[in-house]
TORPA-4810 file (N, C-alpha, C, O; in nm, 3 decimals):
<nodes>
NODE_1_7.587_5.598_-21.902_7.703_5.680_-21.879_7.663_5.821_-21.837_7.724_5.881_-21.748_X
NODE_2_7.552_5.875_-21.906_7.511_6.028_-21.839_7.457_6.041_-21.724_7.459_6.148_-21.663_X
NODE_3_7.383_5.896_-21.664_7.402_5.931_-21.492_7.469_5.860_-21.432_7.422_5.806_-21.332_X
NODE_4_7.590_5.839_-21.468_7.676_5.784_-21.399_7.754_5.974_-21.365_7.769_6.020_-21.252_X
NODE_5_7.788_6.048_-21.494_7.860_6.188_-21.468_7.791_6.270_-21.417_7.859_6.359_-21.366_X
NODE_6_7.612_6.290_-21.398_7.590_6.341_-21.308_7.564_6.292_-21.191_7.505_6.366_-21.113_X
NODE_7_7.602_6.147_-21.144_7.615_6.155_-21.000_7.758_6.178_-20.967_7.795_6.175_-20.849_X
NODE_8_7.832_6.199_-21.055_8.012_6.215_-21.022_7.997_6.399_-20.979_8.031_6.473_-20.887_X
NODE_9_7.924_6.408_-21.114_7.906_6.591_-21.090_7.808_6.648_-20.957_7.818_6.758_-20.902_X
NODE_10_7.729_6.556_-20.930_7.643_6.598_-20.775_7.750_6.574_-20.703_7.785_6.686_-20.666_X
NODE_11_7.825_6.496_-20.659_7.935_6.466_-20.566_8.035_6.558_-20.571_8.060_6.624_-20.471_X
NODE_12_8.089_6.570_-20.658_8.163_6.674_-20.674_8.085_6.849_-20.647_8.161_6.937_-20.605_X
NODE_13_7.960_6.880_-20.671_7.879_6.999_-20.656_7.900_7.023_-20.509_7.967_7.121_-20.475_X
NODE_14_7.825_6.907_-20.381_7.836_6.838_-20.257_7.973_6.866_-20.200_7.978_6.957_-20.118_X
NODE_15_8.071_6.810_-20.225_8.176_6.857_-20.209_8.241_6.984_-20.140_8.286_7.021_-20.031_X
NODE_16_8.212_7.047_-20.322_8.226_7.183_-20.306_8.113_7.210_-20.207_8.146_7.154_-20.103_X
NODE_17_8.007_7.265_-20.194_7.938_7.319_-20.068_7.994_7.317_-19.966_8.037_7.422_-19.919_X
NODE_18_8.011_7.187_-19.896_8.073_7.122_-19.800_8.211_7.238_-19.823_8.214_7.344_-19.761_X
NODE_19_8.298_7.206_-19.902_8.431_7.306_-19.875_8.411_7.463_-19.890_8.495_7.545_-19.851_X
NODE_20_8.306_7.492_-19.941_8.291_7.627_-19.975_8.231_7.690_-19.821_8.260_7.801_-19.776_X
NODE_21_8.143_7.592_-19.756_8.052_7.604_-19.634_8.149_7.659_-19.532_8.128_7.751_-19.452_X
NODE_22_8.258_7.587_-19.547_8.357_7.566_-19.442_8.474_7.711_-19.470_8.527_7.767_-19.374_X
NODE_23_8.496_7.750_-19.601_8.607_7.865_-19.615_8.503_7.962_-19.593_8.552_8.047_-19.518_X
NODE_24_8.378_7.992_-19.621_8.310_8.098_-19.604_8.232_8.159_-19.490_8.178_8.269_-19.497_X
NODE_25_8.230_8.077_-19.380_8.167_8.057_-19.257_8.219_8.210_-19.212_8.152_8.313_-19.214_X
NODE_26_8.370_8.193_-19.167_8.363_8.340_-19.115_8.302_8.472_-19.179_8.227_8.558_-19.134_X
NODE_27_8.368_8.454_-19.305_8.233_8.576_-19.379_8.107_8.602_-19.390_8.038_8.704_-19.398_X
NODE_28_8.090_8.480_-19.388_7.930_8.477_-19.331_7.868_8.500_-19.247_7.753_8.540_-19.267_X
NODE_29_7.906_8.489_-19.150_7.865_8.533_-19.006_7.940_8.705_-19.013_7.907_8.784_-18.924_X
NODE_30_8.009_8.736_-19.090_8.005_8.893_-19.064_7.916_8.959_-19.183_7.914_9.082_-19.190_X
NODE_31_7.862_8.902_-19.253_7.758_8.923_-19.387_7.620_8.947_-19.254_7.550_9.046_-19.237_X
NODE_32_7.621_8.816_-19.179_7.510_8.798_-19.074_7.474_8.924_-19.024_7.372_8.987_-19.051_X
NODE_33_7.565_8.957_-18.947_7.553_9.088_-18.861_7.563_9.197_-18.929_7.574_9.293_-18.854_X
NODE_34_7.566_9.229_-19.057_7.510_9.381_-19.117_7.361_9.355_-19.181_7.282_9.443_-19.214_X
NODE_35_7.341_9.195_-19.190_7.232_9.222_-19.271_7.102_9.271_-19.160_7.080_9.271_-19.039_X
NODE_36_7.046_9.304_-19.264_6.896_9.339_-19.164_6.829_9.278_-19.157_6.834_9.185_-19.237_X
NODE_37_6.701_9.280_-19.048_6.636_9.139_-19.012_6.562_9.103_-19.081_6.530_8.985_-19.068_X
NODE_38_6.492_9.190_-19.197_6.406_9.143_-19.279_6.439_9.172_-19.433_6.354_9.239_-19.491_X
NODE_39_6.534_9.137_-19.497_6.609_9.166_-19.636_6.523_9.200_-19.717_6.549_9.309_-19.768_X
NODE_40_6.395_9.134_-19.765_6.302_9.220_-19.836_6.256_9.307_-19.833_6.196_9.338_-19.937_X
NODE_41_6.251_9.393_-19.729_6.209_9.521_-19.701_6.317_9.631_-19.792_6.269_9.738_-19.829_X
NODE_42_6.455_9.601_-19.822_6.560_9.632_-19.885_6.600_9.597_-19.962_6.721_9.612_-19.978_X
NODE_43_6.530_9.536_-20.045_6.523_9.448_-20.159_6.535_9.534_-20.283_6.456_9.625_-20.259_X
NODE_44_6.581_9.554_-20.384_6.603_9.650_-20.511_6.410_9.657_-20.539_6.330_9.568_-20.507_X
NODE_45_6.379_9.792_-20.605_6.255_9.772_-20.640_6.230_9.645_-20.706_6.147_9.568_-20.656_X
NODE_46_6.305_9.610_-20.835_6.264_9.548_-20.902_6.268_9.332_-20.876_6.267_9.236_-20.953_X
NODE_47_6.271_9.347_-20.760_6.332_9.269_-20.649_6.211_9.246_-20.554_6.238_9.147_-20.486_X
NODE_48_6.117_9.284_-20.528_5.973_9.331_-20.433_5.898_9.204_-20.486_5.872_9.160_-20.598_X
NODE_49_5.875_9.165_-20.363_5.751_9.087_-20.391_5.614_9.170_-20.372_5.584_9.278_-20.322_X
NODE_50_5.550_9.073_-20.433_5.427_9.130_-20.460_5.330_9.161_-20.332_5.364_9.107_-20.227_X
NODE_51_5.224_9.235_-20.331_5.170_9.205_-20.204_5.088_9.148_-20.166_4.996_9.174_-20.245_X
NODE_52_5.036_9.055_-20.065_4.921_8.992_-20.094_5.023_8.880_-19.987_4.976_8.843_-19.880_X
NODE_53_5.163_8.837_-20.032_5.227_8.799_-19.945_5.319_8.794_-19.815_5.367_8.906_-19.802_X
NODE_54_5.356_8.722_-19.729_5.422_8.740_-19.630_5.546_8.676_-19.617_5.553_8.569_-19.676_X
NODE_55_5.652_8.713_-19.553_5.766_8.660_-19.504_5.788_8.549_-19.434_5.783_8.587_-19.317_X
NODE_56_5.803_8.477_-19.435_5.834_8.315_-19.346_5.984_8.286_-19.317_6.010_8.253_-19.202_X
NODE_57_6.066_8.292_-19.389_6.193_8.272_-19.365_6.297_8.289_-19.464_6.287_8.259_-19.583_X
NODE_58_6.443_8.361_-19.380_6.522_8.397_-19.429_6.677_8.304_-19.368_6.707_8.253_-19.260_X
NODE_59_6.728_8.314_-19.468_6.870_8.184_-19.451_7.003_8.211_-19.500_7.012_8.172_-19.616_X
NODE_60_7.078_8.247_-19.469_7.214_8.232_-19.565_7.218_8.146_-19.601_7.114_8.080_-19.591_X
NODE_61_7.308_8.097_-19.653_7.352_7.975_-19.798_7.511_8.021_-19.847_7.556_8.135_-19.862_X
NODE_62_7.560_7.921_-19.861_7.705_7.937_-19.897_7.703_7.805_-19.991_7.617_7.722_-19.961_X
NODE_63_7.774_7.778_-20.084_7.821_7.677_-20.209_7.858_7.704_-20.322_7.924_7.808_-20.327_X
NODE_64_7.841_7.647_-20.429_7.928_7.689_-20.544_7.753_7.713_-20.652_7.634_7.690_-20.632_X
NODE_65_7.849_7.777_-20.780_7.761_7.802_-20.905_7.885_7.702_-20.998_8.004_7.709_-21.026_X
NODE_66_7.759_7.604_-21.021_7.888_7.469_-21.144_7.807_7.553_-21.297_7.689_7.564_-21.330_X
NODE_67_7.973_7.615_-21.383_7.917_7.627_-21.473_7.988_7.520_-21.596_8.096_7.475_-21.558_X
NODE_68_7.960_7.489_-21.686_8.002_7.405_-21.776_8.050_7.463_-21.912_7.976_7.558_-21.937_X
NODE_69_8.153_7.445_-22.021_8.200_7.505_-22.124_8.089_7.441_-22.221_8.073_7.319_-22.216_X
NODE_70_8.024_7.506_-22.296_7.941_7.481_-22.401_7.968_7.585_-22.508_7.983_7.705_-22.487_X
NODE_71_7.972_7.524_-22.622_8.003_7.655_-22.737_8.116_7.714_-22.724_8.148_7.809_-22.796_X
NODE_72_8.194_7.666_-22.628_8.359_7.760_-22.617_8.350_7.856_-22.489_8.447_7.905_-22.430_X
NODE_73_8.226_7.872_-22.460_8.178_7.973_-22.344_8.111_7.889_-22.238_8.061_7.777_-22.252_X
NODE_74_8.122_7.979_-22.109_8.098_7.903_-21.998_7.962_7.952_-21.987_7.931_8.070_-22.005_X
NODE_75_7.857_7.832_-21.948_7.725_7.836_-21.920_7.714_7.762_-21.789_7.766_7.654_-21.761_X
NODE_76_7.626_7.850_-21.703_7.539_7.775_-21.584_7.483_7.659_-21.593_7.391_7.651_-21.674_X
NODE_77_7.525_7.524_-21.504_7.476_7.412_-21.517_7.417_7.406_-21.400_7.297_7.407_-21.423_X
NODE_78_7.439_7.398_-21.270_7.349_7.451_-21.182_7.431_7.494_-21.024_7.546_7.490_-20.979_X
NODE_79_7.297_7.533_-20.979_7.398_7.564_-20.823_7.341_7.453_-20.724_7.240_7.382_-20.727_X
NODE_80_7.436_7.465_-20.644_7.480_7.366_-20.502_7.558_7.444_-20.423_7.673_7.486_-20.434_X
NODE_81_7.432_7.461_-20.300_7.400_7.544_-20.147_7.377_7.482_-20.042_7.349_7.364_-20.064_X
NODE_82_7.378_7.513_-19.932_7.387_7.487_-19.803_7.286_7.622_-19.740_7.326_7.738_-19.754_X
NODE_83_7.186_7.598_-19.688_7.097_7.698_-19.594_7.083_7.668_-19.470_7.047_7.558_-19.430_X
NODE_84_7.118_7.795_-19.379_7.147_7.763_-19.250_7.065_7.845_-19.214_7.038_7.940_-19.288_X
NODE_85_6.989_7.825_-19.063_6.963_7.940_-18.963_7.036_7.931_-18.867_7.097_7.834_-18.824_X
NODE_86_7.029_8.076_-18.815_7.094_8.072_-18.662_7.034_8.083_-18.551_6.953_8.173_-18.529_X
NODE_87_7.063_8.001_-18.473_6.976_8.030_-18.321_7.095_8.005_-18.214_7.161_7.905_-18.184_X
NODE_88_7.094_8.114_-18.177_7.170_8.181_-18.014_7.329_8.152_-18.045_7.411_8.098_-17.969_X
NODE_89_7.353_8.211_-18.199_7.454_8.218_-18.221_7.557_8.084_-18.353_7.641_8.089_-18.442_X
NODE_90_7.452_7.958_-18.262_7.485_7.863_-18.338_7.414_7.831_-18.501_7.293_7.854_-18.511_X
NODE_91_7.499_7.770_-18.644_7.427_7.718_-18.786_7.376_7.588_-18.743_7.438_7.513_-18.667_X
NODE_92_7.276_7.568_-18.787_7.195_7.450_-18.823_7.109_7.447_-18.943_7.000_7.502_-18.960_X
NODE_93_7.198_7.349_-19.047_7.147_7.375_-19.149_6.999_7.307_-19.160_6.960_7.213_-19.091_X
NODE_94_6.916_7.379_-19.272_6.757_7.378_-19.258_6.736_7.325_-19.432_6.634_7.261_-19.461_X
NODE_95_6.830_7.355_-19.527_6.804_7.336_-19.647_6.924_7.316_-19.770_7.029_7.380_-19.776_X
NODE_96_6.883_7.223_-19.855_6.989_7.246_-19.947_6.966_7.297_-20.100_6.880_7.222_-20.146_X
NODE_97_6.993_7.363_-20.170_6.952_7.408_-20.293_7.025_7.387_-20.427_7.138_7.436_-20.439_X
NODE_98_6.974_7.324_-20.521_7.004_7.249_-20.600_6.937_7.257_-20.779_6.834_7.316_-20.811_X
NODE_99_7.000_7.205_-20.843_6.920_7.212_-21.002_6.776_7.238_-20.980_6.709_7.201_-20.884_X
NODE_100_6.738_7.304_-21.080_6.602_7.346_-21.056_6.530_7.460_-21.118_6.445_7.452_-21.207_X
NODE_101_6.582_7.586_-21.047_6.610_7.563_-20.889_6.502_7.533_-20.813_6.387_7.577_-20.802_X
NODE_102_6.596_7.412_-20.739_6.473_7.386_-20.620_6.576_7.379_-20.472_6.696_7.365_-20.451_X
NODE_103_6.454_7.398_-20.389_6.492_7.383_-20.207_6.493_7.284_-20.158_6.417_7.215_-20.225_X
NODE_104_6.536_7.220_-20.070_6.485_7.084_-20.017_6.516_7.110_-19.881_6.629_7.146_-19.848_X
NODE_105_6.396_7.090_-19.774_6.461_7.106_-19.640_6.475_6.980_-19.614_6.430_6.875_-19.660_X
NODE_106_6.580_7.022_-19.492_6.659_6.836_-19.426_6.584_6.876_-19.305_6.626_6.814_-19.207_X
NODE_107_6.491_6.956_-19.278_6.410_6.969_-19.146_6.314_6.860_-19.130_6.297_6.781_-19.037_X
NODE_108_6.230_6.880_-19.288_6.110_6.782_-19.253_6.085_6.764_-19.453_5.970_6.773_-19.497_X
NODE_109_6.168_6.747_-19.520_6.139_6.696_-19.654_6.075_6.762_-19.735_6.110_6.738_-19.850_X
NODE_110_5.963_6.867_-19.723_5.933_6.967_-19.826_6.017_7.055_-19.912_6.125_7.102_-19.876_X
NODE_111_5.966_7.073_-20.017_6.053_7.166_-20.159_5.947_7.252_-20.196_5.829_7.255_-20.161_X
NODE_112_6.014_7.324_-20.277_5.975_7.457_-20.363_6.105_7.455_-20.505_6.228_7.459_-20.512_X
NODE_113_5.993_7.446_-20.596_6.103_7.488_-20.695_6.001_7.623_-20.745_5.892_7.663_-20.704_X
NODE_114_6.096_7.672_-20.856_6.109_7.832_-20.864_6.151_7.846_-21.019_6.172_7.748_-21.092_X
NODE_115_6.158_7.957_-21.053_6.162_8.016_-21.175_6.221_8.206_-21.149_6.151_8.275_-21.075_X
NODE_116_6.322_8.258_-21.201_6.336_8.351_-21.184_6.222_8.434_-21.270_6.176_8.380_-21.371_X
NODE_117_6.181_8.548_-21.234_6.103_8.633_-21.309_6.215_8.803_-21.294_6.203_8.888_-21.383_X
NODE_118_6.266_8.817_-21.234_6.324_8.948_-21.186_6.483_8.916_-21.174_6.517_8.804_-21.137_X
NODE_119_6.584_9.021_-21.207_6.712_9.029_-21.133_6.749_9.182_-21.142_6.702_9.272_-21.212_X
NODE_120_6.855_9.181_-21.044_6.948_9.311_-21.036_7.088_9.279_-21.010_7.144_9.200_-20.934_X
NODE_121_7.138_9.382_-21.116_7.270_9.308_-21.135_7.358_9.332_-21.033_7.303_9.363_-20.928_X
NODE_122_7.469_9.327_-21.032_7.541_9.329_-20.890_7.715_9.311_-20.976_7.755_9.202_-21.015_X
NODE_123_7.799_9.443_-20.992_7.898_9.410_-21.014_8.020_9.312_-20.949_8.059_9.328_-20.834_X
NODE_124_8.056_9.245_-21.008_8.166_9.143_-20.926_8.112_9.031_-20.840_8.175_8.954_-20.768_X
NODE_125_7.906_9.044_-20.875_7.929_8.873_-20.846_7.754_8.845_-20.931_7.717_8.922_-21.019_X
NODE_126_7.696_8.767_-20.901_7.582_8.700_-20.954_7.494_8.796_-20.899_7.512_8.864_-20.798_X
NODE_127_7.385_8.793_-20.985_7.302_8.917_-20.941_7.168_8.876_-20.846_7.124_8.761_-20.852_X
NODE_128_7.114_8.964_-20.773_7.017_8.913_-20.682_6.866_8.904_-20.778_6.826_8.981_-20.866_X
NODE_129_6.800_8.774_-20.719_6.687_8.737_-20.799_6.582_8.754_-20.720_6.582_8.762_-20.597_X
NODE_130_6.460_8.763_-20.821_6.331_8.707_-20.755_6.302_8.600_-20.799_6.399_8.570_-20.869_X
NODE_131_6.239_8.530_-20.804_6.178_8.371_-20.821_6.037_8.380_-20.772_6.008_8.454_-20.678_X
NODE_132_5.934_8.295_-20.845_5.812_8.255_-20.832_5.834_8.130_-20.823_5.932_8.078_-20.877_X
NODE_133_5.726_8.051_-20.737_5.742_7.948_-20.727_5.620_7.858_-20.854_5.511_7.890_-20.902_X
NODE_134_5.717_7.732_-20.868_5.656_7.687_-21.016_5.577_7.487_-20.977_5.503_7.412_-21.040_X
NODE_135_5.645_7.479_-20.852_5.550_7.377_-20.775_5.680_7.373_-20.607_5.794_7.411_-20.579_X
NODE_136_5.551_7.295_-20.534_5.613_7.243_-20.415_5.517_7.146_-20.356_5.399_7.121_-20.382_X
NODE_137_5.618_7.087_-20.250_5.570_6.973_-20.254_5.624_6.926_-20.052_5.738_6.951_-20.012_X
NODE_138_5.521_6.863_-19.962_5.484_6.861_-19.854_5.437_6.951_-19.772_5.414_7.064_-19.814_X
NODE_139_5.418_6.919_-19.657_5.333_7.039_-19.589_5.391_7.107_-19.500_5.328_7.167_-19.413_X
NODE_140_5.584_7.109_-19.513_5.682_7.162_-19.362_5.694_7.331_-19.463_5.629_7.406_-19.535_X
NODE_141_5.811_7.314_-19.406_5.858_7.494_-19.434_5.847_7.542_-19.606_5.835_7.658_-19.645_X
NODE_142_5.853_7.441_-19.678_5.837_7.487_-19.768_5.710_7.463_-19.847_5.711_7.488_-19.967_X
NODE_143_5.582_7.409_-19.778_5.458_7.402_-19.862_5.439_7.507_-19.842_5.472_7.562_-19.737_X
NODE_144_5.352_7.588_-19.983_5.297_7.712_-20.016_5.379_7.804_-20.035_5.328_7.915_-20.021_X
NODE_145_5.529_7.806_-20.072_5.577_7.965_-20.116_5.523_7.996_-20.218_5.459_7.919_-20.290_X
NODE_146_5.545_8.118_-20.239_5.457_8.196_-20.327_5.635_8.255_-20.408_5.675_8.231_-20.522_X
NODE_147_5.692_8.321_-20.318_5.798_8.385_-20.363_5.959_8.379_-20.347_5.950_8.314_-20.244_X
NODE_148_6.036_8.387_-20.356_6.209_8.371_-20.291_6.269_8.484_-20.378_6.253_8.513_-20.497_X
NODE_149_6.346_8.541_-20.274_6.475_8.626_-20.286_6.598_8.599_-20.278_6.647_8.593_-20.166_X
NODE_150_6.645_8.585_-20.345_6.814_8.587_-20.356_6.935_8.693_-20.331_7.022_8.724_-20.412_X
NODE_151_6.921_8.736_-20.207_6.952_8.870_-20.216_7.104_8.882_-20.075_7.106_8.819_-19.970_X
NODE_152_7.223_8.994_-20.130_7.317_8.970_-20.053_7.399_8.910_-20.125_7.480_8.855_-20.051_X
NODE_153_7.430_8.884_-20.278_7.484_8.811_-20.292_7.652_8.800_-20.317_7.703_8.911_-20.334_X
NODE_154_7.720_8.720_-20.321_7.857_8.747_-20.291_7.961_8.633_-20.376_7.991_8.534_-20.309_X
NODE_155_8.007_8.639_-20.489_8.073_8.591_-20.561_7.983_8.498_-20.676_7.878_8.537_-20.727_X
NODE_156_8.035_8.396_-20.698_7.958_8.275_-20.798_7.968_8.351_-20.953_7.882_8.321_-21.035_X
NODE_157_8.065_8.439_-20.987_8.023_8.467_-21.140_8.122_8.367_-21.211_8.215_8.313_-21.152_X
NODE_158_8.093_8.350_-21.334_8.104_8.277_-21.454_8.303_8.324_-21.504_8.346_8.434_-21.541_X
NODE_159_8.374_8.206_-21.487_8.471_8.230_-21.553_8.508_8.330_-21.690_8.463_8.295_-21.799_X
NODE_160_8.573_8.427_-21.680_8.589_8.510_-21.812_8.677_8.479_-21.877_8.689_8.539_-21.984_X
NODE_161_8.811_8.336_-21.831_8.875_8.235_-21.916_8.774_8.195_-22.039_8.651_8.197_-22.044_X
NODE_162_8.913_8.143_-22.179_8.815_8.066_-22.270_8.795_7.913_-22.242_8.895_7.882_-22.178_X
NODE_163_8.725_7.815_-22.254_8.724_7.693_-22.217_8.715_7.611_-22.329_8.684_7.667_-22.435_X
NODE_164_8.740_7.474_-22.329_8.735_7.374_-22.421_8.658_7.261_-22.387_8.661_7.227_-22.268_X
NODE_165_8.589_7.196_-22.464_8.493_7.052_-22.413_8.416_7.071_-22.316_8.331_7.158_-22.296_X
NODE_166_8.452_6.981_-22.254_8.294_6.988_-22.154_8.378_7.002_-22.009_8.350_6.928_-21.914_X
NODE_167_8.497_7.119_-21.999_8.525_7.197_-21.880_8.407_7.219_-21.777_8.294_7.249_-21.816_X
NODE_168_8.448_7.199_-21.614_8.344_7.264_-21.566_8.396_7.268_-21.462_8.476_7.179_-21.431_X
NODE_169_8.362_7.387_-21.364_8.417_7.485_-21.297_8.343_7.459_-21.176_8.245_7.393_-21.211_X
NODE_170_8.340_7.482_-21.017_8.234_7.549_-20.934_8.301_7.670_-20.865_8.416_7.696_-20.829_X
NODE_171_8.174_7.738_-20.862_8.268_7.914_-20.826_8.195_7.939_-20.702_8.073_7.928_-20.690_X
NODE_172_8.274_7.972_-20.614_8.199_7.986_-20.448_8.119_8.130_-20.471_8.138_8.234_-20.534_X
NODE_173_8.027_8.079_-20.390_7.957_8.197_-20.372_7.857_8.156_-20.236_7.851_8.040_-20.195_X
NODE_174_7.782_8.269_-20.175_7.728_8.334_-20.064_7.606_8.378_-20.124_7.613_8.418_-20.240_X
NODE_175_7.485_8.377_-20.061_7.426_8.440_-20.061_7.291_8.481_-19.933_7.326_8.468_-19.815_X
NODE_176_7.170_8.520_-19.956_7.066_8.537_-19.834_6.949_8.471_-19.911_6.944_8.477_-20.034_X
NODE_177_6.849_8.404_-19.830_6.779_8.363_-19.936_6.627_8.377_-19.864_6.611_8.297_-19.772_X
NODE_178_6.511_8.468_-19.893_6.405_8.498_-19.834_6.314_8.456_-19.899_6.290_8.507_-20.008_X
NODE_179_6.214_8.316_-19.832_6.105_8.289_-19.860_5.966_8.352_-19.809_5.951_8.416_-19.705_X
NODE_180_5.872_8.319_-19.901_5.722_8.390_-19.884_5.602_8.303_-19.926_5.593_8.235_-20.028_X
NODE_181_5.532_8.315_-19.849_5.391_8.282_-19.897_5.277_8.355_-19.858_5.273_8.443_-19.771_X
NODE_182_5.140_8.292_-19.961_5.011_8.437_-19.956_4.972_8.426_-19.850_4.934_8.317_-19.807_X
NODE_183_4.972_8.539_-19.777_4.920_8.608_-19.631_4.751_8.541_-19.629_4.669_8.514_-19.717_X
NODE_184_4.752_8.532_-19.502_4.628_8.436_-19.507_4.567_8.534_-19.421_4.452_8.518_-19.381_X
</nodes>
């Protein structure tokens, strides 16, 4: 029965992306055009990757944060994203992001999962992270990160309703998401 509800709850996570992908698109593309071309460079200090590494790629992402009622209070169960690049105007998505947290590209099958070590808070939505990476796995875009940024971010906070049982929510949110690995 418990993976029967989390494949109801991945479907439903999926879903939401998919609908969140689709209401947030125009904002996104105007998020696009203020951001700057290299977001880590503008990254909160405490937000900096380390040095030693380099920049490889940066993505918006649009989907939900599923949080779940535990203890009467709403807790993070996980997020479900959509990562796109743009080329000559047009999205083509490159990745999806999921429990973990981990990446998965639909380019060529490599992941990175991660671990936050850093945040900065961000009133009125989820705060921007750093992440170390804690394994990965093939040899496409995502063998060897070293680092990810979460940065730009735009809604996904935690219901301030009280909840009962095993309530669970997904809350749209936006964000930018900058990968790294050690400079060779």
């Amino acid at each position: 029965m418990q993976l029967t509800k989390r494949l109801v709850l991945t479907a439903t996570a999926l879903a939401a992306v998919t609908a969140g992908t689709l209401l947030t698109a125009t904002a996104g593309q105007a998020a696009t055009a203020q951001r700057p071309a290299h977001p880590g460079v503008d990254a909160p200090a405490a937000l900096k990757v380390p040095d030693g590494n380099r920049l490889t790629g940066v993505f918006s992402a649009a989907g939900v944060q599923t949080y779940t009622c535990t203890d009467g209070a709403w807790k993070l169960l996980e997020p479900a994203a959509t990562l796109w690049a743009r080329n000559d105007g047009s999205r083509r998505t490159v990745a999806l992001h999921s429990r973990g947290p981990v990446w998965v590209s639909t380019v060529d099958g490599s992941a990175v999962n991660a671990a936050a070590i850093a945040n900065s808070p961000k009133t009125g939505t989820i705060p921007e992270l750093l992440l170390q990476s804690t394994a990965t796995r093939g040899t496409g875009m995502f063998a060897d990160v070293s680092y990810i940024q979460r940065l730009n971010t735009h809604g996904g906070v935690a219901p301030t309703t009280a909840c009962t049982g095993t309530d669970q929510v997904g809350v749209p949110y936006s964000a930018t998401y900058a990968f790294y690995k050690p400079a060779k």
